[in-house]
C-alpha positions as a LaTeX table, in Angstrom:
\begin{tabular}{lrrr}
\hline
Residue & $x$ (\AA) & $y$ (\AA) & $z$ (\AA) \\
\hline
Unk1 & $-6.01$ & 13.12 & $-2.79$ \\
Unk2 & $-9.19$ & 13.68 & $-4.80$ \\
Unk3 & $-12.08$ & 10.85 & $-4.47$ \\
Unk4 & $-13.86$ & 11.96 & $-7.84$ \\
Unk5 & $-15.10$ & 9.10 & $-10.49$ \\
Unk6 & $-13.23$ & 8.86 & $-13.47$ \\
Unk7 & $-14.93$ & 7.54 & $-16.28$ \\
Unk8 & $-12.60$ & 5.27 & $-18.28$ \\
Unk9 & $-13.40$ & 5.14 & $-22.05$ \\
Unk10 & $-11.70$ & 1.81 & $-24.17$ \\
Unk11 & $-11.40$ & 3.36 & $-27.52$ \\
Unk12 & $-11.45$ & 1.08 & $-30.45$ \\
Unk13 & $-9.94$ & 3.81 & $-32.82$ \\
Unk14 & $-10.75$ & 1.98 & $-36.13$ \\
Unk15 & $-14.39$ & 2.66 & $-35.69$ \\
Unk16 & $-14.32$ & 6.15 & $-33.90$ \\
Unk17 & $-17.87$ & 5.67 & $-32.21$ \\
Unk18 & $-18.46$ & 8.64 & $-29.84$ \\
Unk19 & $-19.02$ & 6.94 & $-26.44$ \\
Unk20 & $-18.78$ & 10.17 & $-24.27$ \\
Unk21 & $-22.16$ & 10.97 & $-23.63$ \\
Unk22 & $-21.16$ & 14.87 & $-23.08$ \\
Unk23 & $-18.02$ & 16.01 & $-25.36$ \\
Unk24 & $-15.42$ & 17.54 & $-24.10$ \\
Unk25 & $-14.20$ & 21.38 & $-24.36$ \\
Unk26 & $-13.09$ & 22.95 & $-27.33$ \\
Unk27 & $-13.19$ & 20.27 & $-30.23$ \\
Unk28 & $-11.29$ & 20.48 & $-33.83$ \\
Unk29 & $-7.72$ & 20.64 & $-32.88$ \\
Unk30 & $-5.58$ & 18.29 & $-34.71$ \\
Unk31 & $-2.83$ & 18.55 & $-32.40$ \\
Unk32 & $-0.29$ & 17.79 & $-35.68$ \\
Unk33 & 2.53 & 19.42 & $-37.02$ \\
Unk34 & 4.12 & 18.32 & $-39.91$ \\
Unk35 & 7.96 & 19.77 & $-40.92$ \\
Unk36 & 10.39 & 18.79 & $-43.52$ \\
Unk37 & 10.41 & 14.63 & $-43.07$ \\
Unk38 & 9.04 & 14.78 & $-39.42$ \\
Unk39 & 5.21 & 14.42 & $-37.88$ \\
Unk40 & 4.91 & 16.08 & $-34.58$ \\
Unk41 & 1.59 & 15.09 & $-32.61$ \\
Unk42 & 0.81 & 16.57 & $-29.12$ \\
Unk43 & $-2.45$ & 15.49 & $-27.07$ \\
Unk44 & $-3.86$ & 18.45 & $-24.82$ \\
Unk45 & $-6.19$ & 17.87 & $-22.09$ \\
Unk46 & $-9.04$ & 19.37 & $-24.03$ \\
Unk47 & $-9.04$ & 17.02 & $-26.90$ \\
Unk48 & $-12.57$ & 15.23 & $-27.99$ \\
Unk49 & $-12.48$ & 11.76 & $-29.32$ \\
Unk50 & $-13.08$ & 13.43 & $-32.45$ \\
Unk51 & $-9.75$ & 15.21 & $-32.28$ \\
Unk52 & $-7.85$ & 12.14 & $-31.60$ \\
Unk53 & $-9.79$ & 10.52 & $-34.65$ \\
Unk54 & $-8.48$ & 13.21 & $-36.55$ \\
Unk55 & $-4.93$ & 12.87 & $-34.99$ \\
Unk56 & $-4.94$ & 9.01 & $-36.14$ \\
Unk57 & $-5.92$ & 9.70 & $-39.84$ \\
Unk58 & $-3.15$ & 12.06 & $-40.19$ \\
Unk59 & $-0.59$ & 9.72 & $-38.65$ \\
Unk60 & $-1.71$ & 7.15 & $-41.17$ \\
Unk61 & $-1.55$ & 9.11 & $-44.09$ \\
Unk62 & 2.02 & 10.24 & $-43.25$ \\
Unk63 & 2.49 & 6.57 & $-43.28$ \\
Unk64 & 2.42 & 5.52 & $-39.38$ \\
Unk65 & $-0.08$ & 4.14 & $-37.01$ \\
Unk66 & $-1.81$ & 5.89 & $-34.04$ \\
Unk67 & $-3.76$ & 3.70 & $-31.06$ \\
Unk68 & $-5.66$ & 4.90 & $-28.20$ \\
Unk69 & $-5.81$ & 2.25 & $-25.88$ \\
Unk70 & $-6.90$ & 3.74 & $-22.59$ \\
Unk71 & $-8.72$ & 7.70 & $-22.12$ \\
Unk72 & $-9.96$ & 8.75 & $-18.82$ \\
Unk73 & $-11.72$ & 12.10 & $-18.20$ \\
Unk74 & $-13.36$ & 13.99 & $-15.36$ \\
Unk75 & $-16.24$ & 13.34 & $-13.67$ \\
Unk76 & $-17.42$ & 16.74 & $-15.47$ \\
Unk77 & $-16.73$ & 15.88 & $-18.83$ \\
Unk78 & $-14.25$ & 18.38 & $-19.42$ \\
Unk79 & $-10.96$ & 17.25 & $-19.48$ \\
Unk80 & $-8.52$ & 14.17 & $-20.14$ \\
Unk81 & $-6.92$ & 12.76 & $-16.46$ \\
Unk82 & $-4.95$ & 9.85 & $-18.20$ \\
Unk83 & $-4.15$ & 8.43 & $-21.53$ \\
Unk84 & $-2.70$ & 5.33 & $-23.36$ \\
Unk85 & $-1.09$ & 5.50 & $-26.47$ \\
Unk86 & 0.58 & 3.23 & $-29.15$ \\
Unk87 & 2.20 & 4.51 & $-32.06$ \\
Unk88 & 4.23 & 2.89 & $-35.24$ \\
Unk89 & 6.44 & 4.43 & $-37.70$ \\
Unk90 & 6.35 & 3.83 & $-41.43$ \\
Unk91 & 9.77 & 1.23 & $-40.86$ \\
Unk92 & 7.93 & $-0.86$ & $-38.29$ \\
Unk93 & 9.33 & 0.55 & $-35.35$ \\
Unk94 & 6.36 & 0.61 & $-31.95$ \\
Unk95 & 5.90 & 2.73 & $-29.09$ \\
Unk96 & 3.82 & 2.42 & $-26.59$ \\
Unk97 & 3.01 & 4.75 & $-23.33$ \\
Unk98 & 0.63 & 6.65 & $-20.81$ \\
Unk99 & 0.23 & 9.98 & $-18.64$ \\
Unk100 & $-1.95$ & 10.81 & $-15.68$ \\
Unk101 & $-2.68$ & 13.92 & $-13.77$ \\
Unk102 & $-1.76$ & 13.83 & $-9.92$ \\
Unk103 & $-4.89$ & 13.51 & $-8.54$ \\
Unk104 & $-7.13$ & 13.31 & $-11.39$ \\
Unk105 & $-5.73$ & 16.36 & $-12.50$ \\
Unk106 & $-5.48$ & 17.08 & $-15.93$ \\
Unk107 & $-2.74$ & 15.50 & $-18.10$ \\
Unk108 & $-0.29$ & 18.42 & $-18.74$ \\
Unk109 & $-0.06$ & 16.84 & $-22.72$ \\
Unk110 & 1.53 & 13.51 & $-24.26$ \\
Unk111 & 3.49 & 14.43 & $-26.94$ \\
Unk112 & 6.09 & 12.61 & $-30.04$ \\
Unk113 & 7.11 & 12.70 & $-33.38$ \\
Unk114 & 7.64 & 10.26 & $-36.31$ \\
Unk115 & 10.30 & 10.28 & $-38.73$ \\
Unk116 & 11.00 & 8.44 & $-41.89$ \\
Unk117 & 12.80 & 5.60 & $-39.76$ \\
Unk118 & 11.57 & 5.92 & $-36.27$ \\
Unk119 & 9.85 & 7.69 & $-33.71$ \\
Unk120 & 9.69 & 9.04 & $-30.26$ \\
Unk121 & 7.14 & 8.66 & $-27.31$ \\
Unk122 & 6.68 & 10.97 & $-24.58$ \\
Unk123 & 8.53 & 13.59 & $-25.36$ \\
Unk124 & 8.85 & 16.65 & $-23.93$ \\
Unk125 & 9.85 & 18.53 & $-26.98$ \\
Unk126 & 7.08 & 20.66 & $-28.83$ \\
Unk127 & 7.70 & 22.83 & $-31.69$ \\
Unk128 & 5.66 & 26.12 & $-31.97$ \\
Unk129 & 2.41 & 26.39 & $-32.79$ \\
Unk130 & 1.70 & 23.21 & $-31.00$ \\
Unk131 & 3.70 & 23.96 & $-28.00$ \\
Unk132 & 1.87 & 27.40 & $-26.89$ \\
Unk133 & $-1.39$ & 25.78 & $-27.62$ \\
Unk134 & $-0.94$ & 22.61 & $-25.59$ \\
Unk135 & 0.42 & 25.37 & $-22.56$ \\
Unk136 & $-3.18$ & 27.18 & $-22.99$ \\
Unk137 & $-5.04$ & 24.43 & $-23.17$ \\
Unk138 & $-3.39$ & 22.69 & $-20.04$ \\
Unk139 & $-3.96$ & 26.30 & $-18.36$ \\
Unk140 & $-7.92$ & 26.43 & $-19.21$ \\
Unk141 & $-7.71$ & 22.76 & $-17.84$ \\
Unk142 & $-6.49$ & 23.56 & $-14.61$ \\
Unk143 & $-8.95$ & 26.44 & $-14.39$ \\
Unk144 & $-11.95$ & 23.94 & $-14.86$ \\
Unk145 & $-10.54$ & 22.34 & $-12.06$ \\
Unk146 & $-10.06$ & 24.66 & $-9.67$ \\
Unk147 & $-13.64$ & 25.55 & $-10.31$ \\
Unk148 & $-14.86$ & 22.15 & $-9.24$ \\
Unk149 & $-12.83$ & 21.92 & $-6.47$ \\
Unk150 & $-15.54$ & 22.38 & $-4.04$ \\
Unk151 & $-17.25$ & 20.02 & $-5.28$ \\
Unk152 & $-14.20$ & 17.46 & $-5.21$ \\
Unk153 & $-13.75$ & 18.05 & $-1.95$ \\
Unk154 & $-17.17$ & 17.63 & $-0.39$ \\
Unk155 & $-16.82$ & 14.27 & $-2.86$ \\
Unk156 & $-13.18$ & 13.23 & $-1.22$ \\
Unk157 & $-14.05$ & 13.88 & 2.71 \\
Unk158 & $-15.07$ & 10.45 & 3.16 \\
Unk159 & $-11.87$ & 9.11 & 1.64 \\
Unk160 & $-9.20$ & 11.15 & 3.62 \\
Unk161 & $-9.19$ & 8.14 & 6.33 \\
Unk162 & $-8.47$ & 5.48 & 3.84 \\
Unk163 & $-4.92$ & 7.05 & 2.75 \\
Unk164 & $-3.30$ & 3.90 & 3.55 \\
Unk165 & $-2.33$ & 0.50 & 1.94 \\
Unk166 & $-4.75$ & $-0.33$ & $-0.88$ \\
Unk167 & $-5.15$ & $-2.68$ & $-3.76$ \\
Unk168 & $-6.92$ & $-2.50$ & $-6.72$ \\
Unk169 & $-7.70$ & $-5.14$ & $-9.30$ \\
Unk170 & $-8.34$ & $-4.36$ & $-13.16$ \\
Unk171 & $-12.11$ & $-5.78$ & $-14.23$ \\
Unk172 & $-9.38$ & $-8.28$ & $-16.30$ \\
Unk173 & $-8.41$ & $-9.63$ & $-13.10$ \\
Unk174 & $-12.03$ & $-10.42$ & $-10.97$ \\
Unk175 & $-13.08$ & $-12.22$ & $-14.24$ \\
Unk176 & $-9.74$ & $-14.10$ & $-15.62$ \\
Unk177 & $-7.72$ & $-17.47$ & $-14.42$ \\
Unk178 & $-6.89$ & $-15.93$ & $-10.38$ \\
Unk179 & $-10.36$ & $-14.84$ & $-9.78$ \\
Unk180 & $-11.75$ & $-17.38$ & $-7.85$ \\
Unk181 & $-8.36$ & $-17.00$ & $-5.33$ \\
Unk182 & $-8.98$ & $-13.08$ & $-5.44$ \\
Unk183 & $-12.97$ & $-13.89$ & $-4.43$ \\
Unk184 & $-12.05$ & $-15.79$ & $-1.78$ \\
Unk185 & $-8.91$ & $-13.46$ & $-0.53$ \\
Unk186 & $-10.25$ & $-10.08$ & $-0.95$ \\
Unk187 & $-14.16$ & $-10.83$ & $-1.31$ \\
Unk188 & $-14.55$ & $-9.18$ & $-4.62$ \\
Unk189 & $-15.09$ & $-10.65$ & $-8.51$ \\
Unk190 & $-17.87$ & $-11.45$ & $-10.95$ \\
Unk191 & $-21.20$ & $-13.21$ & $-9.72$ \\
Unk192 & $-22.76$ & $-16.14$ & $-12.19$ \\
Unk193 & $-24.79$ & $-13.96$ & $-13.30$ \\
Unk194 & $-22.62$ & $-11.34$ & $-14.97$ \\
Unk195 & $-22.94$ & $-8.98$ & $-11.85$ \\
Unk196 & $-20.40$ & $-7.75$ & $-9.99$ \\
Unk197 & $-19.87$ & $-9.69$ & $-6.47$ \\
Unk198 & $-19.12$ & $-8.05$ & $-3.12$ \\
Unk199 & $-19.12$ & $-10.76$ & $-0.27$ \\
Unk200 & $-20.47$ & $-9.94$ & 3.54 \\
Unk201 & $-17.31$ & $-9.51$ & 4.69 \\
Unk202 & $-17.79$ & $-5.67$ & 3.47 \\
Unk203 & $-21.45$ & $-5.32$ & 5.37 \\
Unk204 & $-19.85$ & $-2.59$ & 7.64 \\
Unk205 & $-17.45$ & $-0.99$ & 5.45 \\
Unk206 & $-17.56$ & 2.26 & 3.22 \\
Unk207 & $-18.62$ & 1.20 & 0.00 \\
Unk208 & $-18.88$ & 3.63 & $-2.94$ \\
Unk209 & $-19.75$ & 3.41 & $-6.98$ \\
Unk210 & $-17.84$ & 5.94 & $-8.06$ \\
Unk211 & $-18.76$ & 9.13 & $-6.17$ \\
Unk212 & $-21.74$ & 7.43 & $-4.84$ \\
Unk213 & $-21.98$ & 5.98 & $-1.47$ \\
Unk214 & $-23.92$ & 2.58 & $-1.32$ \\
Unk215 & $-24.42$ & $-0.47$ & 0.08 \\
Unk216 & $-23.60$ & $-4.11$ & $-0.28$ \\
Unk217 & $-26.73$ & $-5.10$ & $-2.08$ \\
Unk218 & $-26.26$ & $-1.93$ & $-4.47$ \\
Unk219 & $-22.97$ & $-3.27$ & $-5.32$ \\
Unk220 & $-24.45$ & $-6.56$ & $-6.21$ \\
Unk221 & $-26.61$ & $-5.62$ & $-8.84$ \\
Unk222 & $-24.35$ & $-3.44$ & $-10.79$ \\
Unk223 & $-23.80$ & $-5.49$ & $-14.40$ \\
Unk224 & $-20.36$ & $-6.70$ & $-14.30$ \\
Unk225 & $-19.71$ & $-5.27$ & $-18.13$ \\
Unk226 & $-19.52$ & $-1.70$ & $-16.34$ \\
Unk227 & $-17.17$ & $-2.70$ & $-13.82$ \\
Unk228 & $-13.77$ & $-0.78$ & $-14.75$ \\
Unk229 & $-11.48$ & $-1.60$ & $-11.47$ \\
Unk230 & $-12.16$ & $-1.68$ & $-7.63$ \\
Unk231 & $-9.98$ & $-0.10$ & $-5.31$ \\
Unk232 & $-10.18$ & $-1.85$ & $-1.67$ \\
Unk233 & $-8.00$ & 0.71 & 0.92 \\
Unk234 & $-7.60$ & $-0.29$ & 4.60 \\
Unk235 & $-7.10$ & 2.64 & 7.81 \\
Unk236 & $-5.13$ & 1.80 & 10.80 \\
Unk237 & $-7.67$ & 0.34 & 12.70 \\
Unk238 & $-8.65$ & $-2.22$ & 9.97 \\
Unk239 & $-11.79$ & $-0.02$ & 8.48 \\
Unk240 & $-12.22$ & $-1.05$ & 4.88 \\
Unk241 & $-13.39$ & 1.22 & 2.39 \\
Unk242 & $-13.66$ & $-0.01$ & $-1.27$ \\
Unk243 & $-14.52$ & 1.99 & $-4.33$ \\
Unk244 & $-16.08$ & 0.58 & $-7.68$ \\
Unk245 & $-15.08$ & 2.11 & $-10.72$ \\
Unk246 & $-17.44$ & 1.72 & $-13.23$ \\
Unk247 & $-19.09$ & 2.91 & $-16.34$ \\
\hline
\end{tabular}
């Protein structure tokens, strides 16, 4: 399993602010289709914010909706690992749904359609063009990861100990109506200062911010608004590591 740092973007689609500092590879595909009565729409792994932007304005003017709720991408800036997506036809009918590459691997695509009267999420059909360039794309994808994987794997050594059990709690979670049990259960939340907390009980364990090893202190001064999720994993012999996922 890779330990690499995704960086987990919340899109608010409406306003289509660029918040990837670096774009990604190969912008201006609109990943549409449009045949007869029926909008095909197919997400590679190489698509830019921009692209999606572009994907959603289509959808709307053929008289549906397009969301994206969720995007992660790799630590490199080149390709999509996971993606949220809601989607609504012209009769009212909502989808909603999500892929992830094994391993922060890229996505292989997330693909539908919309017709007059429905839709479909997920799917696995893709009509030509879009289908041969989602397969090239996904192919150029894998080949930017098998060039980092060096690097990946001098990142993940740490983590191979830590395969076991695990938890991990959404930022939603240290800062809503169970976080004071989870601080005082698991030892992580939301200081009153708006920092993320880490209590002592983690003095001797592996602690990392993202890729970064640090220490307990480090953790405590990260502002809590970065915060994406924390992973805490446990090895046989009770060693702790926990990961912060942040922005």
């Amino acid at each position: 399993m890779l330990f690499v740092c995704l960086l987990k973007v919340n899109l608010f689609m409406a306003a289509l602010t660029p918040v990837i500092a670096q774009p990604l590879i190969n912008p201006g595909k609109t990943g549409i289709l449009i045949r007869n009565d029926t909008l095909y729409w197919s997400i590679s792994p190489l698509m830019t914010i921009a692209d999606l932007g572009v994907m959603r304005k289509k959808i709307g003017e053929f008289g549906g909706d397009f969301m994206v709720e969720n995007l992660e991408i790799d630590p490199l800036k080149r390709y999509i690992t996971a993606i949220t997506v809601s989607v609504k036809s012209k009769s009212g009918s909502t989808g909603l749904g999500s892929t992830e590459g094994l391993n922060a691997m890229p996505i292989k695509h997330y693909s539908g359609y919309l017709v007059k009267n429905g839709l479909s999420i997920g799917s696995n059909y893709i009509p030509e063009p879009l289908s041969q360039r989602i397969k090239t794309d996904y192919q150029q994808a894998l080949a930017y990861y098998k060039q980092s994987d060096t690097e990946y794997a001098r990142r993940n050594n740490a983590k191979f100990a830590y395969e076991g059990n695990g938890i991990i709690f959404p930022k939603r979670l240290l800062e809503g109506k169970a976080s004071d049990a989870i601080l005082e259960r698991s030892g992580v939340g939301k200081s009153v200062g708006n920092t993320f907390l880490i209590t002592d009980m983690y003095r001797n364990a592996e602690l990392y911010l993202n890729e970064k090893k640090v220490n307990v202190d480090e953790l405590n001064a990260l502002p809590f608004d970065r915060v994406i999720k924390v992973e805490i994993k446990k090895e046989r012999f009770d060693k702790k590591c926990v990961i912060v996922y942040a922005n």
